[in-house]
N, C-alpha and C positions, 0 to 999 in steps of 0.2 A: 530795317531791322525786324517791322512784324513780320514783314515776309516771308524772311528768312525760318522767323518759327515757327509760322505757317507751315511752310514746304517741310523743316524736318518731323514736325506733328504728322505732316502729309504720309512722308515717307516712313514714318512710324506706323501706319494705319496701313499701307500695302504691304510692311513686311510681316505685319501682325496676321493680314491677310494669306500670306501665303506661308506663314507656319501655321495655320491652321489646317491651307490646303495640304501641307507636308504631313500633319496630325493624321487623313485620315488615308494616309497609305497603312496597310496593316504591319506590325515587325512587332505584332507580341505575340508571347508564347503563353496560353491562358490567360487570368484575368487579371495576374500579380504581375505578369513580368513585360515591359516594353521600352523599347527603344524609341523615346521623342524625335524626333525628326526634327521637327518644327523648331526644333531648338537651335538649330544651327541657322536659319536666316534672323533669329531674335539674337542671338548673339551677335552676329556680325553686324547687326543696326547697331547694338548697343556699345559695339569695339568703336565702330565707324561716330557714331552721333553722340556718344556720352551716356554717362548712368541715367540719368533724369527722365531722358528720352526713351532710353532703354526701360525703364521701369513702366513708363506711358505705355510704349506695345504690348510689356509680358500681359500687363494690365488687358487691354484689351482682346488677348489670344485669350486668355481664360475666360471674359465674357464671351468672346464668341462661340467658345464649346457649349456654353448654355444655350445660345442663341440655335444654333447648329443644331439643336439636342443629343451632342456628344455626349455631355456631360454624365459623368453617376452622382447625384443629390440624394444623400441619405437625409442632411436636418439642413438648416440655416447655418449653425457653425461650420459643417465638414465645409457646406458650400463658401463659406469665409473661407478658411481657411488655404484649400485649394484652389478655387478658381479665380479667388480674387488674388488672397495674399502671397501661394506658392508661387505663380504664373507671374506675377506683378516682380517676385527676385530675384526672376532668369533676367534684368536689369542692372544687376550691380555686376554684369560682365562688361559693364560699361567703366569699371572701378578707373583701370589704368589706361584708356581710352587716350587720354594726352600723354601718356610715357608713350603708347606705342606709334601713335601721330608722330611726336618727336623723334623719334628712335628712327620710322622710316624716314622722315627728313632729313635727318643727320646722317643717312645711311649704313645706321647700326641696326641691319637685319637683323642678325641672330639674338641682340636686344630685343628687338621689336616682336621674334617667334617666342620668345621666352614669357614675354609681356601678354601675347597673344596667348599661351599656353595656362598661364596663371591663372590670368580673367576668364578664362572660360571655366575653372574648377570654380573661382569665387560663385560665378552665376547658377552653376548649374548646383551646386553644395548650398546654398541658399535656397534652390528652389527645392532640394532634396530635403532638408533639413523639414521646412513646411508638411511634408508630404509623409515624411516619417512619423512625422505629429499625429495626422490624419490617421495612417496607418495604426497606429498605437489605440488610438482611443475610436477610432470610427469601424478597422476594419478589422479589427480583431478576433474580430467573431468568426471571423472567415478565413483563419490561418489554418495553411495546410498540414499534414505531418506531425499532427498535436503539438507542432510550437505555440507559445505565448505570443501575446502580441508585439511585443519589444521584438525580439529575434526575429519573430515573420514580417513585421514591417521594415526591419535592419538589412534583413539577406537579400529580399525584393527589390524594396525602392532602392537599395544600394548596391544591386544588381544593375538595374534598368537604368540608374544616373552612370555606375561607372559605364556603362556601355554605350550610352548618349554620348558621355564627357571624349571615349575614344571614338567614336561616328564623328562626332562635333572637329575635336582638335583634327583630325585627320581632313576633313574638308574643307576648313579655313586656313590649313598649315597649305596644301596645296590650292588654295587660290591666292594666298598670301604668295608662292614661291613662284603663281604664273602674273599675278597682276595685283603688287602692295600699295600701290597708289588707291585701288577702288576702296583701303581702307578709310583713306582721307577725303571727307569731300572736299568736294568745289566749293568755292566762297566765291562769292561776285567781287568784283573791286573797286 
């Protein structure tokens, strides 16, 4: 049994690792607007392994943009709030994680896309949500086209999520439709 938490801790730390490596292909346009990449292997740990675990990696993707010196740290809050706590709720795509487990075992596909489709707004709307926070009180100063801060952190980060949210469902819907098993793991016996 530790093992086992072991290995998905494990495996929580290589996909955290490699949405970061996904982080620094470039797909923004300016300094407001981007498409996460990264999101899409954190999500799929957190389909595949559960919320908890899912929460473990966002957690660690956002430290490692610090580590990395991706990161933009205007104070100690902003840096709460983004790197720890927005990063840490791309996690709760792990919500339905046993509906869609189930659903593929019982071979209700279209269950199981719909589940898949769900959870992935939960996580990504959670991490959006954080970041809209930020946007309001952190980067407001820096709204384009004399919007206020409300609307220019609304239209951006709610630009750059829906666009993640369709990059995302779109490459987990086709891995789902070539191989739904890799959303289950293995369990020893």
């Amino acid at each position: 049994m530790q093992n086992e938490k072991l290995r998905v801790y494990l495996e929580g730390t290589l996909f955290a690792a490699i949405a970061m490596i996904l982080s620094m292909i470039p797909t923004g346009i300016g300094s407001s607007y981007s498409i996460s990449l990264g999101t899409i292997p954190l999500t799929f740990f957190a389909i595949r392994r559960g919320m908890l675990p899912g929460l473990f990696s966002g957690f660690l993707w956002g430290i490692l943009h610090v580590v990395s010196g991706t990161a933009y740290i205007l104070n100690v809050y902003q840096f709460f709030i983004e790197y720890t706590i927005a990063f840490t709720s791309i996690g709760f795509a792990g919500y339905y994680s046993k509906k869609i487990s189930h659903s593929i075992k019982s071979h209700s596909m279209q269950t199981a896309r719909k589940y898949l489709i769900i959870t992935t707004f939960i996580g990504s709307l959670a991490r959006w949500f954080w970041h809209f926070v930020a946007g309001v009180f952190f980067w407001g100063e820096y709204a384009v086209w004399g919007l206020d801060p409300i609307t220019f952190s609304l239209l951006f980060n709610g630009a750059s999520m829906l666009s993640t949210v369709a990059v995302t469902i779109v490459v987990l819907i086709l891995l789902f439709n070539r191989a739904p098993s890799m959303f289950i793991p293995k369990t020893k016996n």
